[in-house]
VEXMITOR-907703 format. One record per residue (C-alpha): residue in one letter; x, y, z negated. Coordinates in Angstrom, 1 decimal, decimal comma, always signed. Layout:
residues N
NODE  residuo      px      py      pz
NODE        A       X       Y       Z
...
END
This chain:
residues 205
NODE  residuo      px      py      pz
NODE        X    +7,2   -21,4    -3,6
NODE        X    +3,5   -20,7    -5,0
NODE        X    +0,6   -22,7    -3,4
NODE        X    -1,5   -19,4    -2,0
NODE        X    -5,1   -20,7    -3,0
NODE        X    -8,0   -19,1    -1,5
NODE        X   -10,2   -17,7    -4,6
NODE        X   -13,6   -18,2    -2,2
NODE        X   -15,9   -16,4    -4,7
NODE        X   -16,1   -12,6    -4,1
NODE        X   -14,4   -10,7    -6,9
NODE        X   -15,9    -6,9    -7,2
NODE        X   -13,4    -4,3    -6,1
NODE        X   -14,1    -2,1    -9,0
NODE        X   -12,3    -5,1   -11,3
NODE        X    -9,1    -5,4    -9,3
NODE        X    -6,2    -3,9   -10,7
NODE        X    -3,9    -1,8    -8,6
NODE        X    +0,2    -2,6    -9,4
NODE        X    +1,1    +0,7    -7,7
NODE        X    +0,1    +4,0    -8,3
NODE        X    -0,1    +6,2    -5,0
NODE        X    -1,8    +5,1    -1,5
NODE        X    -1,9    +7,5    +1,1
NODE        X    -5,5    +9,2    +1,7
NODE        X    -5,0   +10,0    +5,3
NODE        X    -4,5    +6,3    +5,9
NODE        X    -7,3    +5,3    +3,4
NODE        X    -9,5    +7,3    +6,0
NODE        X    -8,5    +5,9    +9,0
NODE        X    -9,2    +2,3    +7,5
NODE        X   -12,5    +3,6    +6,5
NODE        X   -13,5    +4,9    +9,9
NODE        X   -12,2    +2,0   +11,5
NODE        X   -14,4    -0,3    +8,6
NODE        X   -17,7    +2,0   +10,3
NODE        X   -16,9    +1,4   +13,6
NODE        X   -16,9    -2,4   +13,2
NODE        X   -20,0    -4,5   +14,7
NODE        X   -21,9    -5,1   +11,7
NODE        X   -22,4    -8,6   +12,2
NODE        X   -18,5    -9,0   +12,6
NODE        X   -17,8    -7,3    +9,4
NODE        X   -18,1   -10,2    +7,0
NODE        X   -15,8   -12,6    +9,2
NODE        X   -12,9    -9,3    +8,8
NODE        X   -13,6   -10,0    +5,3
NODE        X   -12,7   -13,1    +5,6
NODE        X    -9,7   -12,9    +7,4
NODE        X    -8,3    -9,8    +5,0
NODE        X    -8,3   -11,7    +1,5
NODE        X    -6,7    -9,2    -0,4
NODE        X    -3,3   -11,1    -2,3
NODE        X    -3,4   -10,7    -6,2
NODE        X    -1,6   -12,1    -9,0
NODE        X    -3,9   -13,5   -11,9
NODE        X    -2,3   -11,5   -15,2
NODE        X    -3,1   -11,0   -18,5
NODE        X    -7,0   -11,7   -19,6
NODE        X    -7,2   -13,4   -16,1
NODE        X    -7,1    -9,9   -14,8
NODE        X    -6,6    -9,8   -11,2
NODE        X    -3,9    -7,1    -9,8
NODE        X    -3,5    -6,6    -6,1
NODE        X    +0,1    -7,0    -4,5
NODE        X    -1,0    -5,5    -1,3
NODE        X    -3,9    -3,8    +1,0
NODE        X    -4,1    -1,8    -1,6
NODE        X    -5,6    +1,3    +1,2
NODE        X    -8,2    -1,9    +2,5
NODE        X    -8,9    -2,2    -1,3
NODE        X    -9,8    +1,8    -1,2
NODE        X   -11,6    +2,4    +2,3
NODE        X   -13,6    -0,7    +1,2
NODE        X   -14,7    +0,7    -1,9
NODE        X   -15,1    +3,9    -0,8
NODE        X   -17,3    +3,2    +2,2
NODE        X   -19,6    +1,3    -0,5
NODE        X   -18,6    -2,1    -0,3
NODE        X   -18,5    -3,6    -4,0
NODE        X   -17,1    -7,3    -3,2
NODE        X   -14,0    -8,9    -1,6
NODE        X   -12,6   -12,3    -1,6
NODE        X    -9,3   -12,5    -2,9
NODE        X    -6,2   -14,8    -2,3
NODE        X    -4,2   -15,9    -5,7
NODE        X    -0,2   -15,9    -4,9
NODE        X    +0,8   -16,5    -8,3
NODE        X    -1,1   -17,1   -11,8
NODE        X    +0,8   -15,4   -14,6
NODE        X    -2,0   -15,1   -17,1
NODE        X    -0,1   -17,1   -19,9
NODE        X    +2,4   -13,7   -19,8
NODE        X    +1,9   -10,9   -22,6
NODE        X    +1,3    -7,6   -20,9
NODE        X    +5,0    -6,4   -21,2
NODE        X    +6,2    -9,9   -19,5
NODE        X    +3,9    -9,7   -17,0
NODE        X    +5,4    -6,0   -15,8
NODE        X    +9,1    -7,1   -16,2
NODE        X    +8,1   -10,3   -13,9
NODE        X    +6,1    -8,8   -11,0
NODE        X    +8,7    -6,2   -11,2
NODE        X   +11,9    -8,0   -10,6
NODE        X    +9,7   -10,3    -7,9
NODE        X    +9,2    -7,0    -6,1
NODE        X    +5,3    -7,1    -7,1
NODE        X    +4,7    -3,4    -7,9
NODE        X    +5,9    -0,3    -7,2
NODE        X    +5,5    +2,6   -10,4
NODE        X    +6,2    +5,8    -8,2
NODE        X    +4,5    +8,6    -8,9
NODE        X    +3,2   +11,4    -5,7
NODE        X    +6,6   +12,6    -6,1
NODE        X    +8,7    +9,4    -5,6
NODE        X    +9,0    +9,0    -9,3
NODE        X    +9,8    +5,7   -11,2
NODE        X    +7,4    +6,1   -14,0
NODE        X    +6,5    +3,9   -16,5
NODE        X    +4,0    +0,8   -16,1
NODE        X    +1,0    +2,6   -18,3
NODE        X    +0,7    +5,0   -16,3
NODE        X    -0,3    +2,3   -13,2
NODE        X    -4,1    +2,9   -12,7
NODE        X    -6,2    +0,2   -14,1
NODE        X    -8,6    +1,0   -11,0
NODE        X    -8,8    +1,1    -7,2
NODE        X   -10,4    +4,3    -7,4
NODE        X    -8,0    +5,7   -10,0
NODE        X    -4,7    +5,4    -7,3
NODE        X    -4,0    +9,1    -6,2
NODE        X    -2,4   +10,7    -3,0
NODE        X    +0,8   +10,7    -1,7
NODE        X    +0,6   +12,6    +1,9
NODE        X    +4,4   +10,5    +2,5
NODE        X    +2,9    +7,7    +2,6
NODE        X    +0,5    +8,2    +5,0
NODE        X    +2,8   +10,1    +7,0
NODE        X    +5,2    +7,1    +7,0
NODE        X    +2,1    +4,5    +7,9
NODE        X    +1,5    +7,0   +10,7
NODE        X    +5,4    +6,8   +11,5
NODE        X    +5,2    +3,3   +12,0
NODE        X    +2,5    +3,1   +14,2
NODE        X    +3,9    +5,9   +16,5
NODE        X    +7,2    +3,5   +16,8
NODE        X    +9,3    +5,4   +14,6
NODE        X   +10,3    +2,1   +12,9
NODE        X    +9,1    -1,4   +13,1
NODE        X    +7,4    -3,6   +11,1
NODE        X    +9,4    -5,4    +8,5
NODE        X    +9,1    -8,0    +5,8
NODE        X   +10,7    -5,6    +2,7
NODE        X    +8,1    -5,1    -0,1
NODE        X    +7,3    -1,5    +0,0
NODE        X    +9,2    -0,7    +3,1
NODE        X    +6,7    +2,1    +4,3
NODE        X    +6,9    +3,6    +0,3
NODE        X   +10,8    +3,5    +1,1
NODE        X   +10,2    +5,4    +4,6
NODE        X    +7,8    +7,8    +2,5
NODE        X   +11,1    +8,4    +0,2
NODE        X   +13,0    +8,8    +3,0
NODE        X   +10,8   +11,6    +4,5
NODE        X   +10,1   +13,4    +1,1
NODE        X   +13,4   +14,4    +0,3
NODE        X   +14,0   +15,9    +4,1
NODE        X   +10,4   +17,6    +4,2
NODE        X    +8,0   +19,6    +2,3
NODE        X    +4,7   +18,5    +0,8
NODE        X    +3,0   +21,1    +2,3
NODE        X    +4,3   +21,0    +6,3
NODE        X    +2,7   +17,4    +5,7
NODE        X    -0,6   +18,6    +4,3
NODE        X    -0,7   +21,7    +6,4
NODE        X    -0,4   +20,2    +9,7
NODE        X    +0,3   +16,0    +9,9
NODE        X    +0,9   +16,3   +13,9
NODE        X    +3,4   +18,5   +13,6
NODE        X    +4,9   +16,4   +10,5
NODE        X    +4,8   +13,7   +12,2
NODE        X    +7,1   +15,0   +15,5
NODE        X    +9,6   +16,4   +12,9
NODE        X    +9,8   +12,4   +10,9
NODE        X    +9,5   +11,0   +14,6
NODE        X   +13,5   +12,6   +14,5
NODE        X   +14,7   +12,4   +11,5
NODE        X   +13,2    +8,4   +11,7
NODE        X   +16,4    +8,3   +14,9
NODE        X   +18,8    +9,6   +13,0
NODE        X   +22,0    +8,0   +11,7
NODE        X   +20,6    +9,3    +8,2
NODE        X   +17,9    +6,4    +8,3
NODE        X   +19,9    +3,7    +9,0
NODE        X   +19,7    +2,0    +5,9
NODE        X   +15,8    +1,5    +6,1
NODE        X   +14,0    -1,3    +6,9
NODE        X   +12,8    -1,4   +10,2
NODE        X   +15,2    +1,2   +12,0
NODE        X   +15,2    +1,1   +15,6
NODE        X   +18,3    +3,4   +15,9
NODE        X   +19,4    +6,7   +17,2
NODE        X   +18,0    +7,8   +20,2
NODE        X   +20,6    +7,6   +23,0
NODE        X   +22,4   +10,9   +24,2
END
């Protein structure tokens, strides 16, 4: 196991470096109206308890292994700083180690909008560079309705966002998301998901 040590000075969001390629924009959103609706004076101690986990790479680089949506909202509500929590330093690496390491440890995740494994280049090399996938925020949304629970899996709400995208279409999703999401309520009971993390199971005849 890998001492998690607390890097206590602020690192500017517009350094970090994403190791996935999509977040979901509807969910960025929410993050950044629930980052405006916090007390001011309670915002820096969220900060403080929402160290974003990186890995130090190549050049001493840091790249984000998750919150990558906080990463977003925060940036895109104007915020320029966040502290940042090192899980692992892997800057002796060359850049093609480094990918084939935090790969097979389940540390990135090169899908493209359409669920496409895709090669590490075309990873963004900023926060504000990661584009949309509507799945994934339909599958966030999923889980918070109770459609599945919470689970330990890396990427388990991009595997739910897999799930839905080859049962629905990209523009039901975009169209109208409340509608979506009573359609992915369903097909999240069906036998059909059962191999996803976090199934609760078929709802009972």
């Amino acid at each position: 196991m890998t001492t998690r040590e607390p890097l206590l000075k602020p690192v500017p969001i517009a350094e970090l470096r994403p190791t996935q390629i999509t977040v979901g924009f509807k969910e960025v959103e929410e993050k950044r109206k629930r980052w405006r609706e916090h007390d001011p004076d309670k915002k820096a101690a969220f900060l403080g308890s929402h160290m974003i986990p990186v890995l130090l790479g190549p050049k001493k680089r840091h790249y984000v292994i998750d919150h990558h949506h906080l990463a977003r909202a925060l940036q895109d509500e104007g915020e320029e700083n966040i502290l940042v929590n090192v899980v692992a330093d892997l800057h002796a690496l060359d850049k093609d180690a480094f990918w084939t390491v935090i790969d097979l440890k389940s540390w990135s995740h090169p899908y493209n909008a359409e669920g496409v494994r895709v090669g590490y280049s075309e990873v963004p090399k900023k926060i504000a560079d990661l584009v949309d996938d509507p799945f994934r925020s339909l599958a966030g949304e999923l889980r918070r309705a109770g459609g599945f629970a919470k689970d330990t899996t890396p990427f388990s709400e991009f595997l739910w966002a897999d799930f839905l995208r080859r049962r629905m279409k990209r523009k039901a999703v975009e169209n109208d998301f409340s509608s979506a999401l009573e359609e992915a309520l369903g097909l999240a009971k069906s036998m059909d998901a059962g191999y996803l993390p976090g199934w609760c199971g078929p709802v009972e005849g």
